[in-house]
N, C-alpha and C positions, 0 to 999 in steps of 0.2 A: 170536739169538732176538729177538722182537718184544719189546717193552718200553714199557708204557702208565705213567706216574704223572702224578698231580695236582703243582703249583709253584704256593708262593704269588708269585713275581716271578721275571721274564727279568733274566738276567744280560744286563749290555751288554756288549756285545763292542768291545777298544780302538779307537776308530777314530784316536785322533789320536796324531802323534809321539810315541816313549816320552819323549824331555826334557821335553813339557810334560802327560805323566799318567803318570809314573811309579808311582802306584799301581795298575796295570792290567796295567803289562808289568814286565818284566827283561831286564836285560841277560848274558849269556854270552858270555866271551871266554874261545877258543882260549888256552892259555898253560901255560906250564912245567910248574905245578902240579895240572891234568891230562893232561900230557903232550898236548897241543893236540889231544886229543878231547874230543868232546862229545855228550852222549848227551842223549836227547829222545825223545818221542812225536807219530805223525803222528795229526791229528784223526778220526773218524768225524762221519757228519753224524746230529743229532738233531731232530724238530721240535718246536720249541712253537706249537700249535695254540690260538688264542686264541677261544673262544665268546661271543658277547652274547647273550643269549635276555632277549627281550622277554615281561614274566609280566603278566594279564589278570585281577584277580579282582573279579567282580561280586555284591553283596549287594540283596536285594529292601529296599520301602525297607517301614513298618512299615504304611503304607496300600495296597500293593500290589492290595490284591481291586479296589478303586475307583477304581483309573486311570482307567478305560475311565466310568465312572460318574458321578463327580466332574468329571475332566476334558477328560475326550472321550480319553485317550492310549490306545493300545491297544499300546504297545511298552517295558510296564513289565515290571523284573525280577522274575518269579516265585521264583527257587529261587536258592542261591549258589554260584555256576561258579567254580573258577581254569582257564584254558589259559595254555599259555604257547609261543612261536616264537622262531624262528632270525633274529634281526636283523644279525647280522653275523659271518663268521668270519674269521678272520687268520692266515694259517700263515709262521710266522718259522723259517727253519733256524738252526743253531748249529752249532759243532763243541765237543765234548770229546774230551778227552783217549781216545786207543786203548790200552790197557795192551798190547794186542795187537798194537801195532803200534810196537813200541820201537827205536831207532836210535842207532849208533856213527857219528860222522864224525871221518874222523879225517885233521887236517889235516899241512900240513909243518912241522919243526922251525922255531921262529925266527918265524913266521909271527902274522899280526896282523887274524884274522877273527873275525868275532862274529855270535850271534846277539841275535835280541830275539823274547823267548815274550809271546804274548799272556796271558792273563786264564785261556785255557785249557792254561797251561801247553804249548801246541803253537807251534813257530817261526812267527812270519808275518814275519818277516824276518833278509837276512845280509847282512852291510855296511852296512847305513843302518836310519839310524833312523824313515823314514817306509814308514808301515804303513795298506794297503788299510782303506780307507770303507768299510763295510758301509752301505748307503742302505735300513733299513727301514721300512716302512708304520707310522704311530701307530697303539697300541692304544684301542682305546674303555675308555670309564670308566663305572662303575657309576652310575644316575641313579636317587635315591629317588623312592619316591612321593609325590605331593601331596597333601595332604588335600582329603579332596571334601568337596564339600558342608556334606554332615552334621556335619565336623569342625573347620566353619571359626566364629569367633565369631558369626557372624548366626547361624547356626542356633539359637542358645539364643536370643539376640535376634524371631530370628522364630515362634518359640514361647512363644506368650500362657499367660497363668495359667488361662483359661476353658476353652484347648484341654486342656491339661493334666486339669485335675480334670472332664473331658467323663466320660457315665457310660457309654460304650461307644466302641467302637472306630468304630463305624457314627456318632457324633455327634462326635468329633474329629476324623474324616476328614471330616467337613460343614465342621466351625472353620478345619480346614487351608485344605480349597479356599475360605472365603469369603476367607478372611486373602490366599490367593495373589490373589483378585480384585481386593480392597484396595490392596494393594500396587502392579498394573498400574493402577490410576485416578489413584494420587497420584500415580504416575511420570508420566501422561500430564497430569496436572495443570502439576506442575514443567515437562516439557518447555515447556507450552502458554501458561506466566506465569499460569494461575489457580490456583496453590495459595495459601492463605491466607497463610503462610508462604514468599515466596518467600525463597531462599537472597540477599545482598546481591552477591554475585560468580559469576563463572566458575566459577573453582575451586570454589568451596564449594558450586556447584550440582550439578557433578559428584559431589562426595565423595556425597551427597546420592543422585544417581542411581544408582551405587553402588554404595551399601548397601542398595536399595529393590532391587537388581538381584539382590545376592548372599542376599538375607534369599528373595526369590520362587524362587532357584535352591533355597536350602536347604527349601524346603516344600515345591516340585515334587518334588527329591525323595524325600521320602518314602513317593510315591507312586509314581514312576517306577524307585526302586532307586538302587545308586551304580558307579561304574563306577573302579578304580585301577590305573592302571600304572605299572611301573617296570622298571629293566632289573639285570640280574647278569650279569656275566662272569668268566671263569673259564677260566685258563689249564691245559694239558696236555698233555706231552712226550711226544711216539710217535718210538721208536727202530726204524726199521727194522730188515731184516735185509737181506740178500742176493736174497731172491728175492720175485715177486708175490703180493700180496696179493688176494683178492677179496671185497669188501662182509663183512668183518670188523668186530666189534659194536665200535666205539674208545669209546665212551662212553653215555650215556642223559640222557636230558633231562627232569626232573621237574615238573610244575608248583607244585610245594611248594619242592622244594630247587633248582631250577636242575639244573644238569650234577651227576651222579652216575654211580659206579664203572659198568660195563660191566654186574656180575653183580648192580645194584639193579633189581628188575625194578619198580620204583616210575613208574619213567621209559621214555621210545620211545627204540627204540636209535638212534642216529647210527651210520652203516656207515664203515667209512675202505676206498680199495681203493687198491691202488699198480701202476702195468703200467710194468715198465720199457721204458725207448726206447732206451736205447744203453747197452751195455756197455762201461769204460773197456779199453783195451787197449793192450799193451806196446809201443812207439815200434818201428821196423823199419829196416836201411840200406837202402841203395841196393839190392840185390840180393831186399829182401824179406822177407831175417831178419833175428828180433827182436833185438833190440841186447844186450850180455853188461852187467849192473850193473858199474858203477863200482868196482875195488877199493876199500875205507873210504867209498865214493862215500856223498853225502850226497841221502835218500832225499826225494821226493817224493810224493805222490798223484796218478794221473790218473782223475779220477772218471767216475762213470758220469752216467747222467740220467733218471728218472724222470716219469711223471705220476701226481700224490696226487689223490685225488679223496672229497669228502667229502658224504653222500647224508643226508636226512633226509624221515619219509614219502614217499618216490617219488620227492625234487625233489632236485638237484642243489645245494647250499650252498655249496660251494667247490669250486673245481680251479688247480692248479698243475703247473706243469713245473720241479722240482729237481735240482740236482747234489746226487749220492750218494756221500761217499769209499767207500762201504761196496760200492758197485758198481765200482768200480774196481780197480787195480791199482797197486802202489809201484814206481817205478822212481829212477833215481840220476843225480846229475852232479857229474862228478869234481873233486874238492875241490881239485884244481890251479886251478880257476877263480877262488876266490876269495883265493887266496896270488900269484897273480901280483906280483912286482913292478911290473912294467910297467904293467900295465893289469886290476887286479882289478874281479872282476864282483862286483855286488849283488845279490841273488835279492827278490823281495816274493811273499808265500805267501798264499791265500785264509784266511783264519781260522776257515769253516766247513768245507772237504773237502782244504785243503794242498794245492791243486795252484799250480802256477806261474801265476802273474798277470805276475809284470816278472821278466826278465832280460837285463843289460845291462851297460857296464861302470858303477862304481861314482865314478869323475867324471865 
């Protein structure tokens, strides 16, 4: 069954030698004490789908009727909008643990083979202790909004005591725009060396310019409106199953809350669809037939591979092509390989779907 949940954080998955992160992995050696088997689970593949949605909320400013009147602008905010859009999505596979997918290997007496479980309690290695890179994509980080305008200290600054106790709104929106006037002449003064007051340096001309800059921004506007963005992201694990998906609602995008449940109908759905491209299938000999599992043989996954594709209003957000253990099929290899005297083999195991990555001998 399909399986949608919200995650406050991605687990990492081990990439480096268990001797130098042994909090991540373990080790398991074959040995007397359980009779040199070993039991374990093979991983299924999970996704964490990582969303940024860029939110948009605009407020009219308190002179709004008078844009157009006061200052010639005709592109002030009347009414207060939020939208909000898909600025980026990230889809990261995982593997957990298969309860379903549980395994005996069981080696030879006397015999001196190990595993090493990753983080998801699933082998990604036997004879050595170096274990497959996962090379994932960084995720985006949430960016607050800035204070506009209106929020910034010029704004009380650029708000006189006259405009204030103005006896209408049609005479403080006069005060406003003569003030924004004001403002453009001493700046053009400064620039020009004729202000009374010229600043004694560079810098301090600047500082000067400004605040004569951000005081005019903060009175504009009150008439133009204010404009703030900022970004939320928000991770969320979709568990395939075995078979295709089509434009299935995976989540809803709010301009209030961000990413919200499936069945918040507060929000536009996000579709998720999944079309498999190759089903994994059982290895064959020479003659064509499939091969007999290993007696105690020590199980592997050969996955399948998928294309995820994620839709939102009409456009296309994301697509990827993944390996699925969940498409696939477990087969084995005989545990004499890794007990050899002579020349024992090492196995290295994908850490999201358990298929074989390296097999070789072990010096």
């Amino acid at each position: 069954m399909k399986r949608f949940s919200e995650i406050l954080s991605i687990a990492a998955i081990a990439l480096l030698p268990a001797a130098a992160n042994a909090q991540t992995t373990q080790r398991l050696d074959a040995s007397k004490a359980n009779d040199y088997g070993i039991i374990y689970s093979l991983p299924r593949t999970v996704l964490d789908i990582t969303i940024e949605a860029e939110h948009t909320e605009k407020a009219p400013g308190e002179f709004f009727n008078y844009a157009n009147l006061k200052l010639g602008r005709n592109d002030a905010v009347t009414k207060p909008s939020r939208k909000v859009d898909i600025k980026s999505v990230t889809i990261r596979p995982r593997g957990i643990a298969d309860d379903e997918n549980r395994w005996l290997v069981q080696f030879k007496a006397g015999s001196t083979p190990y595993f090493i479980l990753g983080e998801n309690n699933c082998p990604v290695a036997v004879n050595t202790d170096e274990i497959v890179s996962v090379d994932y994509p960084p995720l985006p980080v949430a960016v607050a909004a800035q204070p506009t305008p209106l929020e910034t200290p010029a704004a009380a600054q650029a708000v006189t005591q006259e405009m204030t106790l103005g006896s209408s709104l049609s005479k403080r929106a006069d005060l406003a725009a003569q003030r924004i006037f004001e403002l453009r002449e001493n700046r053009s003064d400064l620039i020009s060396g004729q202000a009374d007051n010229t600043p004694p340096d560079g810098k301090s001309l600047q500082l000067a310019l400004d605040n004569l800059s951000a005081q005019e921004t903060a009175l504009t506007a009150m008439f133009t409106g204010t404009e703030k963005k900022y970004t939320t992201v928000s991770t969320v694990t979709f568990e395939p199953d075995s078979e295709s998906i089509s434009n299935e609602i995976f989540v809803r995008l709010s301009p209030v809350d961000g990413i919200v449940d499936a069945n918040d109908l507060s929000g536009a759905p996000i579709y998720i669809s999944l079309d498999i491209l190759r089903q994994g299938e059982l290895p064959v000999n020479e003659k064509g037939e499939v091969k007999t599992f290993p007696k105690g043989g020590l199980a592997y996954n050969i996955p399948g591979t998928a294309l995820v594709t994620l839709t939102y209003e009409g456009r296309e957000i994301a697509r990827k092509e993944i390996d699925l253990a969940q498409l696939g099929v477990t087969f084995g290899l005989d545990p004499k390989l890794f007990t050899d005297k002579k020349q024992p083999s090492k196995l290295q195991l994908d850490p999201v779907t358990g298929a074989i990555i390296l097999l070789g001998p072990a010096q």
